[in-house]
N, C-alpha and C positions, 0 to 999 in steps of 0.2 A: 427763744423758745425751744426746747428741748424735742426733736424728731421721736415720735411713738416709736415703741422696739419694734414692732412686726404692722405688716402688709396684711392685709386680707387674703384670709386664706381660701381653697377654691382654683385660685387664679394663677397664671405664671405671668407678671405684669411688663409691659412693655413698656415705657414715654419715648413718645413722639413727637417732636415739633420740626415744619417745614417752610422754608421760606419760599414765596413764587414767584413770579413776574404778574401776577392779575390773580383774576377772584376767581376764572372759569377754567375749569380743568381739561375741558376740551379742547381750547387752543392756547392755556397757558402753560409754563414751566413750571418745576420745581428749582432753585435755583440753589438750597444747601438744606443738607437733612441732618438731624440727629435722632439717633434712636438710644437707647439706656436699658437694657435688660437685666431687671432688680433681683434680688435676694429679698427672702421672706424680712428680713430686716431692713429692705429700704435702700441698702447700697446698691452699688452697680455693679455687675457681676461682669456686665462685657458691651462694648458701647462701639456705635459705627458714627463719626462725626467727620463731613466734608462737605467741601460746596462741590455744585455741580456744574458743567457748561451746559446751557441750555441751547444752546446755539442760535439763539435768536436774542431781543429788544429784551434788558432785565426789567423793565417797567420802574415802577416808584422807588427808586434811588434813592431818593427822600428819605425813605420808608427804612429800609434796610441794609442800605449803605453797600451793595455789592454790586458795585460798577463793573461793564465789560472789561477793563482790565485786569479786577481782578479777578474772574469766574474764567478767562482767557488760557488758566493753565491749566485748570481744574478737569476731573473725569466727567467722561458720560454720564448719567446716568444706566444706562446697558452694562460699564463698565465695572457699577459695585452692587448692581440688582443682586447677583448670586448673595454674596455675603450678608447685602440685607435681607434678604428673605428668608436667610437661614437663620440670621436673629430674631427673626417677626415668628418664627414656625412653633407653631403649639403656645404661643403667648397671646395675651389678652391686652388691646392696643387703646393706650390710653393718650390723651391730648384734650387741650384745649379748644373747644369747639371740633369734635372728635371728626365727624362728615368732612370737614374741610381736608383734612389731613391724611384721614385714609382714602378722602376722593381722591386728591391729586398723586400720591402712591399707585391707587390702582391704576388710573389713568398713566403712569408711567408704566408702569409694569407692563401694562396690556401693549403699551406701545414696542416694548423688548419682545414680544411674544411669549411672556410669561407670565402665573397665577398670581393671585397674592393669598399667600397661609393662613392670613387673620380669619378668625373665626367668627370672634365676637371685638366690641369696644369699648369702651367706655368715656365717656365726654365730661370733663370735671366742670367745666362748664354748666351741665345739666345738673351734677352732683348739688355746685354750689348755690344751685337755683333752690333745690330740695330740700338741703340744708337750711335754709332762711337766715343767714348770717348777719349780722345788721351793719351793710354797707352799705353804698349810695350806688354801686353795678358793681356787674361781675368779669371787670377787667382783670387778665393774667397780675399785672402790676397791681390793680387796688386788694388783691386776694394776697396777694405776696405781702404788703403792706398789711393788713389785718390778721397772717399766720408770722409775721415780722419772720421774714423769708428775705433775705436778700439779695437783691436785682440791681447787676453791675451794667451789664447792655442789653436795653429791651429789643426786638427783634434779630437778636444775634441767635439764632436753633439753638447751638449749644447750651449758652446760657438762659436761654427759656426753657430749655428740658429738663434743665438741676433745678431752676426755678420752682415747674411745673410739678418735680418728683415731692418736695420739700411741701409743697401745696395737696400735693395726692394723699399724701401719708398723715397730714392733719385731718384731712376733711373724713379720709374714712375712717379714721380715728373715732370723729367725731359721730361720723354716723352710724357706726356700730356702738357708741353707749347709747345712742338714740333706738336701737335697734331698725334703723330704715334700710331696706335695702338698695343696694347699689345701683345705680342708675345702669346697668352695661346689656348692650341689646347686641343682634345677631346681626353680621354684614352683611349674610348672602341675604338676608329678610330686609334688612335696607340699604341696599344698591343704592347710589347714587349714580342717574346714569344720565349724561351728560351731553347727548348730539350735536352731532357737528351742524351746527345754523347758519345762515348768515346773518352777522351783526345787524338788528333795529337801529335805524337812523331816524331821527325827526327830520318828520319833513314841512317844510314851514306852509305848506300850499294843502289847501283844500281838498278832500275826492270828490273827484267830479263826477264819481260814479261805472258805470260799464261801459267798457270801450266799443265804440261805434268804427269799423273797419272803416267805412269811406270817410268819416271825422279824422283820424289819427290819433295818438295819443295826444292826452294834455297834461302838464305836470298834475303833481298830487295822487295821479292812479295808483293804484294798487297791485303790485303783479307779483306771480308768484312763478316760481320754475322748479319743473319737473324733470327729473332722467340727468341723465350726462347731458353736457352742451362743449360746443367746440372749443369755445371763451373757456378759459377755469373760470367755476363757478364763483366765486369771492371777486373775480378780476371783473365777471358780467354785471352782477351787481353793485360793484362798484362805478360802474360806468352807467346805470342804470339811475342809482342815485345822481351822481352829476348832474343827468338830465333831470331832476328834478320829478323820478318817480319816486314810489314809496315802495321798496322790495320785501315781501312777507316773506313767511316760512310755511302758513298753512293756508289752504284755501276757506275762506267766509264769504256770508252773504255783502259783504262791502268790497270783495275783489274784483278787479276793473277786467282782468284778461291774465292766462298761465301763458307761460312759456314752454313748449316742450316738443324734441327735434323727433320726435316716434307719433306717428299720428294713428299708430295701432296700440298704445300705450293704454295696460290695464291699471295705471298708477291709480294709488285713493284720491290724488289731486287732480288728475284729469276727469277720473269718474265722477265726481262730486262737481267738476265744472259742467262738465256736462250734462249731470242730471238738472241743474241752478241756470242752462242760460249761458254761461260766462264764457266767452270767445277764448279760444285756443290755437296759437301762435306757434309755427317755427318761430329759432332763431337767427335762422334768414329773414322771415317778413319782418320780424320784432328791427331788424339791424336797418333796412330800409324805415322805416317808421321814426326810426332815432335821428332820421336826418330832420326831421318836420315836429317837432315836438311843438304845441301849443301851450304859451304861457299860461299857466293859472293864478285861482282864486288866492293872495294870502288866508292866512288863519286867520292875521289879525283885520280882515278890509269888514269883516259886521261881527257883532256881539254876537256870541257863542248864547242859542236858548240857556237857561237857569236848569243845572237839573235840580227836581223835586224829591232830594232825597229826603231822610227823616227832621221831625218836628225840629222847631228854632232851639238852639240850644239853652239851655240850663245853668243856673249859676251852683257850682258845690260847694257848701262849707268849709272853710279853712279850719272851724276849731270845734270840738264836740268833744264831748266831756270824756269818752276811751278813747280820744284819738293817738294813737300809734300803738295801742294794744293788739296784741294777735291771740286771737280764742279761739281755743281746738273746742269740738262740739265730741262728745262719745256717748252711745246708746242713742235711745228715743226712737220711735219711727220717724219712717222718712218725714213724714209732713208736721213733724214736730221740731224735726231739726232744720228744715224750711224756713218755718217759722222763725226757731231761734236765730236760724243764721243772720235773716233778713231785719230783725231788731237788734243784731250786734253790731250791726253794719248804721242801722239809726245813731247807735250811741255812738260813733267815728271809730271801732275795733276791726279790724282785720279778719275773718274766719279764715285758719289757715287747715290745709287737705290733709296735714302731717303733722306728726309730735317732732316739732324740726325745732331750732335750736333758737329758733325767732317767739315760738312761745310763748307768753307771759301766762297766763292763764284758761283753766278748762273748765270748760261750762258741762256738766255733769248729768247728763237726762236719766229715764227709767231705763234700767238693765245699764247702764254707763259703769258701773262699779266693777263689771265683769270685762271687760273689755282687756285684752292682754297688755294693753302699752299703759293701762292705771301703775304698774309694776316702778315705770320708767317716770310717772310724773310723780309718786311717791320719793322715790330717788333726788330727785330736780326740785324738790320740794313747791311745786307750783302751787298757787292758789286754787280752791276750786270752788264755782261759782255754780248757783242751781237755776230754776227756771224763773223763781222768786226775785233772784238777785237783781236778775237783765230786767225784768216787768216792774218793778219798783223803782228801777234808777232811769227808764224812758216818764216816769210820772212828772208833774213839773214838781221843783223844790224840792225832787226827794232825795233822801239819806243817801250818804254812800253807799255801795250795793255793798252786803259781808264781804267778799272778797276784794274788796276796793278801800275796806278801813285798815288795812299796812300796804307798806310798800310794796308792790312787786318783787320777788326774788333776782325778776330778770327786767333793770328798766324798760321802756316802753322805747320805740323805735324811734330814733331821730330820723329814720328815713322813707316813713309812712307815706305813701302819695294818696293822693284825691282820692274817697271811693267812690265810686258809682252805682247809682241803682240800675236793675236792667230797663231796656229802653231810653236811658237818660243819655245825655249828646255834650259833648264840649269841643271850644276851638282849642286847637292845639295852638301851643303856642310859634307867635309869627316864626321865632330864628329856629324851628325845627325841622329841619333837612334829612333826617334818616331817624328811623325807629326799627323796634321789632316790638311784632306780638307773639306773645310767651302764654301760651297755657301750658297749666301742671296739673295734676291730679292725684289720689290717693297712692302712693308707690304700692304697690304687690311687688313677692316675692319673683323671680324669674320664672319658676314652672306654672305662676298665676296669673300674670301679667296682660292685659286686657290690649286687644290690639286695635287699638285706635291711630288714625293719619288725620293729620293737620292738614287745609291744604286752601288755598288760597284762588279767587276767580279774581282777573282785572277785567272792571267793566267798563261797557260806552256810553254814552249818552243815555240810551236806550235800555237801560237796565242789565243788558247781557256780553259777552264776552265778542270780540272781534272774531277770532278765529279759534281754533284747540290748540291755540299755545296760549293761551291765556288761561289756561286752566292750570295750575302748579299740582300738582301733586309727589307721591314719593318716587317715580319714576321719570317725572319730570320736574324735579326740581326749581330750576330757574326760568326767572324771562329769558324771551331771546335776546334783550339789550344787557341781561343781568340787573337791572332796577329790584325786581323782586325775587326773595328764592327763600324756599324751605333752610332752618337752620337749629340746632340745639335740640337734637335726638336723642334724649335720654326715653327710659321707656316708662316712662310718666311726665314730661319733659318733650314739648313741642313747642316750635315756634316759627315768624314769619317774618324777614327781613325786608325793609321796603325803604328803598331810598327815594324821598319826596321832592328832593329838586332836580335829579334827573327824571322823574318817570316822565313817559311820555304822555302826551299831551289828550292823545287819544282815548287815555283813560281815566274817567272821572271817579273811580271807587275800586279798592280793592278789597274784598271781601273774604274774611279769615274763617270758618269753616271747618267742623269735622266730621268724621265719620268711625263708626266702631267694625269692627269686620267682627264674622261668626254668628250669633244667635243674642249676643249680650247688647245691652241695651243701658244709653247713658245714666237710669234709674240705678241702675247695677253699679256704674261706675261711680255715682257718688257725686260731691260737690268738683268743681270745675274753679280753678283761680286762673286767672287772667291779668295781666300785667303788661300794659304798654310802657316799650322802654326807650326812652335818645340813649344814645349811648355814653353818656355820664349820671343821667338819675331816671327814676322810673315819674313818667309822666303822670299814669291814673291805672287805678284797679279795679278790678270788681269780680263778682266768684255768683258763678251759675250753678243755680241749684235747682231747677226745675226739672227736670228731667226726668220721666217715667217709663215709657215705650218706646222712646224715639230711638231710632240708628244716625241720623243726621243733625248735628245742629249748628247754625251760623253763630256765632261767638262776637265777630265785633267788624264795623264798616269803616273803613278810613276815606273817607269822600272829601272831594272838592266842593264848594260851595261859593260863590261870588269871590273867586279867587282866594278863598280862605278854606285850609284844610280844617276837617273835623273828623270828633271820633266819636261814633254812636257804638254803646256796650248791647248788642242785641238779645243774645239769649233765646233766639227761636229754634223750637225742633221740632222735627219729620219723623215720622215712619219707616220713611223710603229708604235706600241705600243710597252707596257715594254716586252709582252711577245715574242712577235719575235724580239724584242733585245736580248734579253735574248738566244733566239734557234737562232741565230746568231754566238754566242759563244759557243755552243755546250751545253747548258742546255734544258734536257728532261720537257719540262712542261706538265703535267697534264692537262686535259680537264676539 
């Protein structure tokens, strides 16, 4: 396939790909970077390619083949910051799953005591979401494979970034004849900022609740620590765990006792123990105490209560008579294209939030003729269906709807998953270990562009969150174990990573959730698609369109149930903003 002659103009484009030792930028490496700084044609005008000595564990060897011996001769990174910064300066930083990559960047950088230039990014990742291509995921390698791009060694930077360049230049290709705009948002507006924690261990033992000073500790407690400690902090709790505690990061109403060596300490965790009750320890008494630890409760010695999350699940049709159509809806009011959405979705068709390239056909309402992107499906020569069409082919035994007696211009998707109606529940299936949820929405332009955060609660038993790191949002990204974390920041383009067989145990539901900032309101923002994905096919979808007033809405629950994960498509919205969602669930927010 023949590379487009020109780059999108606007931008001075960067490709970026970094290999790490782990997924957290806060105590991982970078272990080898490539960078590519293109010509409006696509080539590479000047390129910084090396590995780097991390100085520590390279992790998954597996993975990327750069064993301590060979990163052993390799620069610092301190060593080639200068030069890469001064590649990255005034360009616009483009990568695969963009966050990842300019996280672990910044995170170096900050660690040399210096900036990083990037202004803005772009994530093709997020692109190729937009885009609607009709693959089965949006693997670097299956996108390379579907622009027939070829990929000599996958996780080698360098040749992921020729890879990635060859993938960049078709896709905006593509969506500039779409006219969509480019997925590319601003860094300093989404920081990812990553604190140093210490590592979530499961702990196999019960809480046994608030620690009683003349009882002693018993495993399963919960303790948190404040302030400097004589121990290194990483070294106290890991010794902590040993005995069979459970060591947090924030203080909740299920912590058993703080640690902390300042007894005049205005810390948020000592205040908040103290306003709660909750005993407040040197770590001198703590040290004495660790001689006498009391065995606990396992997890597994009685049946964990049922929690009552949403109705029994649902069975979804495998075959409906559009299934793997995707129908763009234009004109109509709001509550007309409600409606239509909601019976295209009867007939098994897709309503998709963009004229993308996954398209088959457009359902055409009042005032729909004037709409600017009619221009682009004239072009594409799409079918176009009326209100008539969809109400006639829901009747039983009826005719093919007019737009459905020729073939489609653009077959229908061989990679359609389940849809879902809102409120509707299904078990996921047993061997699914990791997913994300992915919402998109209508792309605007970048001076139009609607500022909405994705952002995820893990909860307990109890409907509400443990402590305020259970709360994700775009400053806080990740868990403290890493199980769950914010991912794929395009600026229409959100979504929520959750790995199902490690999360811990503590948490029966994680709850996916957004929020609009400003005065705008999800009615504004339009329909809402949602896409639960494993990471080789998209498991089920559904696209939220109720939306009027609200600034808050919950989008979709991934709960445990009698040992069986499920996923309920919710669709509920608020009033309220992010932070009394947030204090809803039982997060302490700051003033």
């Amino acid at each position: 396939m023949t590379r487009p002659a020109r780059l999108p103009t606007g931008h001075r484009w960067v490709v970026v790909d970094v290999e790490t030792s782990g997924l957290r930028s806060s105590t991982h490496r970078v272990l080898s970077v490539a960078a590519l700084a293109l010509r409006e044609d696509g080539s590479v005008e000047r390129e910084l390619v090396t590995l780097l000595n991390p100085g520590c564990d390279p992790g998954p060897v597996h993975i990327h083949n750069l064993t301590p011996q060979r990163l052993a001769g390799a620069p610092r990174f301190e060593e080639v910051a200068k030069d890469l910064l001064e590649l990255l300066d005034g360009r616009t930083l483009v990568a695969h799953n963009a966050s990842f990559d300019y996280g672990f960047l910044d995170a170096e950088v900050r660690r040399a005591g210096m900036t990083m230039p990037t202004r803005q990014r772009l994530c093709t990742l997020a692109l190729s979401r937009r885009l609607e291509i009709d693959v089965p995921n949006h693997k670097l390698s299956t996108l390379a494979a579907h622009w027939k791009v070829r990929q000599n060694r996958a996780h080698d930077a360098y040749d992921d970034a020729l890879v990635l360049t060859e993938v960049f230049a078709h896709s905006a290709s593509l969506a500039e004849s779409l006219r969509l705009p480019l997925p590319v948002v601003g860094c300093a507006d989404r920081r990812a900022v990553y604190p140093d924690r210490v590592p979530r261990v499961e702990s196999p033992w019960r809480n046994p609740g608030r620690l009683d000073p003349g009882a002693g500790l018993v495993q399963g407690m919960k303790l948190v620590i404040s302030g400097s400690t004589d121990v290194p902090r990483l070294a106290l709790a890991a010794r902590l765990t040993a005995a069979g505690l459970d060591v947090m990061n924030s203080v909740s109403r299920q912590t058993s006792v703080v640690v902390c060596n300042d007894p005049h300490s205005s810390s948020v965790k000592v205040r908040r123990a103290v306003a709660d009750g909750i005993p407040v320890l040197t770590e001198r008494q703590l040290g004495e105490m660790l001689l006498h630890v009391t065995p606990g409760e396992p997890k597994g010695a009685a049946a964990p209560s049922e929690v009552q999350w949403p109705r029994p699940a649902t069975t979804v049709p495998s075959t409906k008579p559009w299934h793997g159509r995707r129908v763009l809806i234009v004109g109509g009011s709001h509550a007309d294209s409600v409606l239509m959405r909601s019976r295209i979705v009867q007939l098994g068709a897709k309503p998709s939030v963009n004229l993308s390239a996954g398209v088959t056909d457009v359902l055409v309402l009042d005032g729909g003729e004037l709409d600017p992107r009619m221009d682009r499906v004239s072009a594409r020569q799409l079918p176009l269906l009326t209100a008539p069409d969809v109400n006639s082919a829901l009747e039983p035994a009826a005719p093919p709807a007019r737009g459905a007696l020729r073939e489609p211009i653009r077959p229908p998707s061989q990679w359609v998953a389940p849809l879902l109606a809102r409120g509707e529940v299904i078990d996921l299936p047993p061997q699914t270990t990791s997913l994300t949820v992915n919402a998109s929405w209508r792309a605007h332009t970048e001076d139009d562009a609607f500022d909405v955060d994705v952002v995820a609660l893990l909860l307990g038993e109890d409907g509400r969150v443990g402590c305020d790191e259970d709360f994700l949002f775009y400053n806080s990204p990740t868990s403290s174990d890493g199980t769950v974390g914010l991912s794929c920041d395009g600026s229409s383009e959100q979504g929520v990573r959750i790995e199902l067989a490690a999360l811990h145990s503590d948490y029966q539901c994680v709850s996916v959730s957004a929020a609009i900032g400003g005065d705008r309101t999800f009615g504004e923002l339009g329909p809402i698609s949602v896409t639960v994905d494993a990471p080789d096919h998209t498991i089920a979808s559904f696209v939220l369109d109720a939306g009027t007033t609200e600034r808050t809405m919950h989008f979709a629950e991934i709960y445990r149930r009698a040992g069986q994960w499920r996923l309920r498509a919710v669709g509920q919205g608020y009033e309220y903003d992010l932070a009394t969602l947030a204090t809803e669930y039982g997060v302490t927010v700051d003033d």
